[in-house]
C-alpha atoms as one frame of an Amber mdcrd trajectory, in Angstrom:
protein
 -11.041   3.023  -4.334  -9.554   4.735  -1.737  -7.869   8.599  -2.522  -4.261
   7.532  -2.326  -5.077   3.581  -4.060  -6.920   5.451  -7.197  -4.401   7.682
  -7.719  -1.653   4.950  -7.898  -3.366   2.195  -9.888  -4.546   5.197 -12.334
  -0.738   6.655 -12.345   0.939   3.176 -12.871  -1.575   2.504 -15.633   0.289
   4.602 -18.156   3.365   1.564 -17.795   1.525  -1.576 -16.549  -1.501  -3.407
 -16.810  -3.074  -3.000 -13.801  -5.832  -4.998 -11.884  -7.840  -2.558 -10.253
  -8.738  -4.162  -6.835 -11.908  -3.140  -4.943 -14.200  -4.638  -2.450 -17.682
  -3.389  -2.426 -17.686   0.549  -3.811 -16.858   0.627  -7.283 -13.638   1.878
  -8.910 -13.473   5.427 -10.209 -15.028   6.273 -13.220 -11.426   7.057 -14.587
  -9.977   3.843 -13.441 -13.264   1.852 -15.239 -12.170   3.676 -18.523  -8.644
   3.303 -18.733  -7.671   0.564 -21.157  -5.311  -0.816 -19.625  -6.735  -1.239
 -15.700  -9.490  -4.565 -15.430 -11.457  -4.684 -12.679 -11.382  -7.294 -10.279
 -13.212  -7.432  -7.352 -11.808  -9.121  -4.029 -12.402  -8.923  -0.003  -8.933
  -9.542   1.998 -11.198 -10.452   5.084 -12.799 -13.631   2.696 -11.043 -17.113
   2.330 -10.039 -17.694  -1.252 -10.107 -14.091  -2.450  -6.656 -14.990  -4.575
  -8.607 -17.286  -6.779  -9.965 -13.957  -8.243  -6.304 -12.432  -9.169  -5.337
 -16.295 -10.649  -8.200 -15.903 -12.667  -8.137 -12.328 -14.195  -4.672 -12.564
 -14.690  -5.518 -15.525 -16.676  -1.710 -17.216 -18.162  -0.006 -13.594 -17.730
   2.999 -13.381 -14.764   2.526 -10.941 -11.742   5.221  -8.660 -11.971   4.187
  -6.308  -8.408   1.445  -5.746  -6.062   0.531  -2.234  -4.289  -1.427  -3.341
  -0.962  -2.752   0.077  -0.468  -6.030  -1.099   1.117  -7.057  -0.792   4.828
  -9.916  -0.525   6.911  -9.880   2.881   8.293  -8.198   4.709  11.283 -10.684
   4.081  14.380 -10.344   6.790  16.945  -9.507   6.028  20.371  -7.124   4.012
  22.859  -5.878   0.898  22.678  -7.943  -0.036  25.929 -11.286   1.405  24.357
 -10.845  -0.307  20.643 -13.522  -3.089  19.958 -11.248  -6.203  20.266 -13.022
  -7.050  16.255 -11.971  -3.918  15.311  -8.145  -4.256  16.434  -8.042  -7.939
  14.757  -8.951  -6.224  11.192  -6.160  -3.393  11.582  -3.846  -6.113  12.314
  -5.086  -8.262   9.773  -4.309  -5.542   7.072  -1.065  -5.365   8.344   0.095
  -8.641   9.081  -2.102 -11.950   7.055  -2.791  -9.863   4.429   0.172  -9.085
   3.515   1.660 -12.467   3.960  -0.846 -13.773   1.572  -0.535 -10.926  -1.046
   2.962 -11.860  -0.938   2.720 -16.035  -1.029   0.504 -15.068  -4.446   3.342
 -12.566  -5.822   5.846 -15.348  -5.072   3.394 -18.009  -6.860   2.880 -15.922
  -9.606   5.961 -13.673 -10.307   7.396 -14.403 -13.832  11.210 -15.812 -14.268
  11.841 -13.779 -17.342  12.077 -10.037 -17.747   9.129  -8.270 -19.551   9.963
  -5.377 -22.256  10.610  -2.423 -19.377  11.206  -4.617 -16.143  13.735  -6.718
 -14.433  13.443 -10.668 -13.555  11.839 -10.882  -9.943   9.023  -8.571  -8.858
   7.838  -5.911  -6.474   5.559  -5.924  -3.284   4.872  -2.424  -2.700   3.206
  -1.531   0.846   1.071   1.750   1.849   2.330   2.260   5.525   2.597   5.666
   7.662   4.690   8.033   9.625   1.952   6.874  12.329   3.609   3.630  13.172
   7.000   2.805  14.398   7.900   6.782  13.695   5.254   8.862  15.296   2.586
   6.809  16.576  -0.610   8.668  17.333  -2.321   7.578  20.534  -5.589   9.405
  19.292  -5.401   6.374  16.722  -4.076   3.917  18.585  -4.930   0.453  16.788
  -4.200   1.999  13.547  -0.436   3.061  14.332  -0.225  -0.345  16.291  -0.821
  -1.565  12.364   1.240   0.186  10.483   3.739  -0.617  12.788   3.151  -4.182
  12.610   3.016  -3.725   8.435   6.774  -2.711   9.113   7.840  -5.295  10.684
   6.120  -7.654   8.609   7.814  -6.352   5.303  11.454  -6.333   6.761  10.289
 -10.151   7.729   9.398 -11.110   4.334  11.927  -9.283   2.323  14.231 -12.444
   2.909  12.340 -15.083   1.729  10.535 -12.982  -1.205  14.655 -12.600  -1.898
  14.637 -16.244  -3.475  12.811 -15.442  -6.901  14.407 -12.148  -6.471  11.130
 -10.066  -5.002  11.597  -7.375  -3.292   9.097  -5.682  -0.682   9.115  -2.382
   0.298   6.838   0.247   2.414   6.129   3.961   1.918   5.384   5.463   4.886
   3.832   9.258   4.059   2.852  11.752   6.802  -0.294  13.404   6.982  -2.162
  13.339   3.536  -5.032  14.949   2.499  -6.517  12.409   0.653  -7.704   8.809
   2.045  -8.902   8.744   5.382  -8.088  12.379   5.864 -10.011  13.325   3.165
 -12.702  14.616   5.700 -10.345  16.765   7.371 -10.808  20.665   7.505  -8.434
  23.169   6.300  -7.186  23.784   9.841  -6.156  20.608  10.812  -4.065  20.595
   7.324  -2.367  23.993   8.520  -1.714  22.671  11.641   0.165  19.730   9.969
   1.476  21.583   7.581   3.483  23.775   9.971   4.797  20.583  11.282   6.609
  20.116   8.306  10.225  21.910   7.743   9.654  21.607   3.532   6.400  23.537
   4.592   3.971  21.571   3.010   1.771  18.727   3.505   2.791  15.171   1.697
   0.934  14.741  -1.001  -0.673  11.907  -3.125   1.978  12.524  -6.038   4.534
  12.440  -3.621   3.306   8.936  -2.562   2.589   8.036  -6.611   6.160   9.013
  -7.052   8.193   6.952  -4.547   5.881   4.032  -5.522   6.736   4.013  -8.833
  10.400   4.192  -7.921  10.196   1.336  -6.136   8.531  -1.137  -8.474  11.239
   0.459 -11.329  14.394  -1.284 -11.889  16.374   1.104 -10.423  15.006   0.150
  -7.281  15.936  -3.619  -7.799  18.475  -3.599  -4.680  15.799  -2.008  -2.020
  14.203  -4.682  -0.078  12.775  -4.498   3.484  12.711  -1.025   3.619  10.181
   1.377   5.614  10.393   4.706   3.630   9.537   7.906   5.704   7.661  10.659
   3.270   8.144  12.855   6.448   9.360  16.443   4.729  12.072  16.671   6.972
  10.423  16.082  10.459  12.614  14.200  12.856
């Protein structure tokens, strides 16, 4: 329900059937409409949340998952972070992921659909605020991102077996999501940051996404994608 999570599931609608995971806020009205997104409600903090995928998928294969969900950017150093607080950043990162992927490698069909390959695709939301540029204003959210990374190029071997691959875009500053509260000049400031002169933006995101779960991307696995505009 997030900025950048609506704007993928409502994007990849127009090729896949999408399950349109939320927790507690409701999906967008234009997500709720769509005929081909279903609802499905589930909390990656709760035990047994994948019993809600089995059962609105119903006898259909999972063909790819988006984990774009995550529970904010806290402000502050890693010595003044609520120790509850780092556990959930890391559990984004780290068991959830490992569990979204067990279910994709449960699930995944063993026969291409009409306008996909054999296999399927584990697609990750990370950021330029890990392992690239981590931001010691948010310190136990780039400590999480960077542990997503590492975490995909782990699983990316073992998801290999059914012929899964797992990937993670990793944009730069977005307007959208949890800097949706930003002011216009803190997105100047990172826009002059950028060399293409412009901030990343959720289509840019969208776009690489949708590359990934495509057959053309069938040979990418492990990878940490930087949507960085040039910046070194």
């Amino acid at each position: 329900t997030g900025g950048l999570g609506a704007a993928l599931a409502l994007e990849l609608a127009r090729d896949y059937a999408v399950l349109g995971a939320f927790r507690s806020q409701p999906l967008p009205e234009a997500l709720k409409a769509h005929a081909n997104v279903s609802p499905v409600q589930l909390d990656l903090d709760a035990p047994g949340w994948e019993d809600g995928v089995r059962a609105a998928l119903g006898n259909r294969a999972l063909y790819g998952i988006v984990h774009a969900a995550w529970p904010g950017a806290p402000r502050g150093g890693l010595l003044q972070v609520q120790d509850d607080v780092l556990e959930r950043q890391l559990l984004f990162a780290t068991t959830a992921t490992v569990r979204l992927a067990r279910l994709l490698y449960e699930l995944v069909g063993t026969h291409s659909a009409a306008n996909v390959s054999p296999g399927g695709r584990l697609v990750a939301l990370g950021s330029m605020a890990g392992r690239a540029h981590p931001a010691l204003p948010l310190a136990a959210y780039s400590l999480a991102k960077a542990a997503l990374e590492h975490t995909v190029a782990l699983l990316a071997p073992e998801l290999a077996r059914k012929h899964v691959t797992i990937n993670a875009v990793c944009p730069s500053y977005v307007a959208a999501g949890i800097n949706r509260q930003g002011d216009e000049r803190a997105r100047k400031r990172e826009a002059a940051l950028v060399p293409l002169g412009r901030l990343c933006t959720p289509e840019d995101v969208v776009a690489m996404a949708r590359f990934l779960l495509s057959d053309e991307a069938a040979f990418a696995s492990g990878q940490c994608i930087a949507l960085s505009g040039g910046q070194l």
